[in-house]
N, C-alpha and C positions, 0 to 999 in steps of 0.2 A: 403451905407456901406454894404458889401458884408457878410453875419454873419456868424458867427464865427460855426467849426465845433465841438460838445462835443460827442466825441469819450467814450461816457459814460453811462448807460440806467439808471444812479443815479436820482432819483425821487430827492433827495436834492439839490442834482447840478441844475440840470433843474432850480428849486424852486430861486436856489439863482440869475441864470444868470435870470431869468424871472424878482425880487427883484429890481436887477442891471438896468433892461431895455437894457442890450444886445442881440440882434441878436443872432440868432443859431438854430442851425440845431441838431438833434441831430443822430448821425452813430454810432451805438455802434460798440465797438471793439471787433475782434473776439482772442485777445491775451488773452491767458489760464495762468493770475498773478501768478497763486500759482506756475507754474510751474518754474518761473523764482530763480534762486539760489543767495544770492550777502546778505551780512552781513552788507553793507553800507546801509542806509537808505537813503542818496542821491542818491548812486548808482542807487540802485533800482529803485529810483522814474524818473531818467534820464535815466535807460534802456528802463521803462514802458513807459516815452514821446516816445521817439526814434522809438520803437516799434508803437505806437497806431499811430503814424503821417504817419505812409505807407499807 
C-alpha cells in the first residue's frame, strides 16, 4: 500500500495516523489558512482539501 500523503506538520495528526497504523508520508502544505475568506465551515474545510491536494 502506497501511504497516504498528510499535507499537515500537525504533531497530533502524525500521532493519530501513527495510532491508526497507516502509511504516510508527511508534505506539509504551503497554503496560508488564515488567508482564506468563506463563513461556511464546510466551505472552508472543502476549499483547504482542494487547495492542499495540488
Amino acid at each position: 500500500m502506497e501511504p497516504l500523503v498528510l499535507a499537515s506538520n500537525s504533531s497530533r495528526r502524525r500521532d493519530l495516523m501513527q495510532l491508526l497504523g497507516v502509511p504516510f508520508q508527511v508534505v506539509p502544505s504551503q497554503v496560508r489558512e488564515e488567508l482564506l475568506q468563506a463563513s461556511d465551515p464546510q466551505e472552508v474545510s472543502m476549499e483547504l482539501a482542494s487547495l492542499k491536494a495540488r
